[in-house]
C-alpha positions as CSV (number, residue, x, y, z in Angstrom):
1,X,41.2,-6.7,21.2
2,X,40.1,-9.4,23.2
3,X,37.8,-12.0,22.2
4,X,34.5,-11.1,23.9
5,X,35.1,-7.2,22.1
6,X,35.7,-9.1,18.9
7,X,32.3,-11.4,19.1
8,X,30.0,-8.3,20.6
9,X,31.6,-6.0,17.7
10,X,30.3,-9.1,15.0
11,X,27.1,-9.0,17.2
12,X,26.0,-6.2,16.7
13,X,27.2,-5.9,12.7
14,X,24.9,-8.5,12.5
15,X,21.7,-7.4,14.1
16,X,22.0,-3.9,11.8
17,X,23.0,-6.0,8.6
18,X,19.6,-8.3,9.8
19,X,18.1,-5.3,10.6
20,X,18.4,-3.1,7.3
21,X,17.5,-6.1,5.5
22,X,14.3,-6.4,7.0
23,X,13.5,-3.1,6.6
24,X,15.1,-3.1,2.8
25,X,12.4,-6.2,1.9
26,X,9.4,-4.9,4.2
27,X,9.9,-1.7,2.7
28,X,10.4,-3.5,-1.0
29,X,6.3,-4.5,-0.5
30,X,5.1,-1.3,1.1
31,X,5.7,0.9,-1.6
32,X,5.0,-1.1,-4.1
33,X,1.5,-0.4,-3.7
34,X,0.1,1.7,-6.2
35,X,-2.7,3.9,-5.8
36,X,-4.2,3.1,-9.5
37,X,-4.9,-0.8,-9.1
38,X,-6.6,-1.6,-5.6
39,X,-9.4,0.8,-5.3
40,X,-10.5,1.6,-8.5
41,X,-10.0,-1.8,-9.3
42,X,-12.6,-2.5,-6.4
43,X,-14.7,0.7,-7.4
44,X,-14.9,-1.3,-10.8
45,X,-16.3,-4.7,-9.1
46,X,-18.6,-2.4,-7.3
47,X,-19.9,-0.8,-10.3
48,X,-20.2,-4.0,-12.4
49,X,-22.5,-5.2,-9.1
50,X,-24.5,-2.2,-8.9
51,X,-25.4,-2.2,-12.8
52,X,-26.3,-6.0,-12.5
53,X,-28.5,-5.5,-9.9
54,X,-30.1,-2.0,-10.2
55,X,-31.8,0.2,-12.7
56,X,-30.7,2.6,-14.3
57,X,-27.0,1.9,-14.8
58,X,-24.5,4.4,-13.9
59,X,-23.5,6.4,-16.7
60,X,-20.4,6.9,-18.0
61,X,-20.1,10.0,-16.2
62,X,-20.9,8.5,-13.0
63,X,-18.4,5.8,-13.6
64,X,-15.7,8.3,-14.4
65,X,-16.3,10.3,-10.8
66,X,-16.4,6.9,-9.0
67,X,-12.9,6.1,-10.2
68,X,-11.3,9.2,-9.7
69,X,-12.3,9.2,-6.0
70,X,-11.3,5.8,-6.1
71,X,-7.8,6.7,-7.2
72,X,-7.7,10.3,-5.3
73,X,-8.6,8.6,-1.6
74,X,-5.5,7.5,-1.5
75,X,-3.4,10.5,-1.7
76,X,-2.0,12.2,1.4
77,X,-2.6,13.5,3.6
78,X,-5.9,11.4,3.9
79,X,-4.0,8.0,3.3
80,X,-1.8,9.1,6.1
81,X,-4.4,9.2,8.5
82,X,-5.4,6.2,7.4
83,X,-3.7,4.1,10.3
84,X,-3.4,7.1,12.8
């Protein structure tokens, strides 16, 4: 092979090695997300503010529904529409 062959062969190894690493790390933070910690943790806060603030405080029950919505709005299909 001759030597421009050779360095466009290493070229492109390296732009799909840089490549697949990127996606390997990007990917790494993406899923990492987890659907129980974000928004109920936020629902939570929210709660905490409405019962400082307003009478009557949300009963357990209420508290209960809040979080599972919290935790169920971010299966698909709706958290695939999310970005659409």
């Amino acid at each position: 092979m001759d030597k421009g062959r050779t360095r466009r062969i290493c070229l492109i190894i390296g732009i799909i090695a840089i490549i697949l690493c990127s996606v390997k790390i990007v990917s790494d933070r993406v899923f990492c997300y987890d659907s129980n910690v974000a928004h109920p943790r936020i629902a939570e806060l929210a709660i905490d503010l409405y019962n400082q603030n307003f009478d009557p405080d949300l009963t357990k029950e209420d508290i209960q529904c809040i979080l599972a919505g919290a935790r169920e709005e971010i299966l698909a299909p709706q958290s695939q529409r999310q970005f659409a």
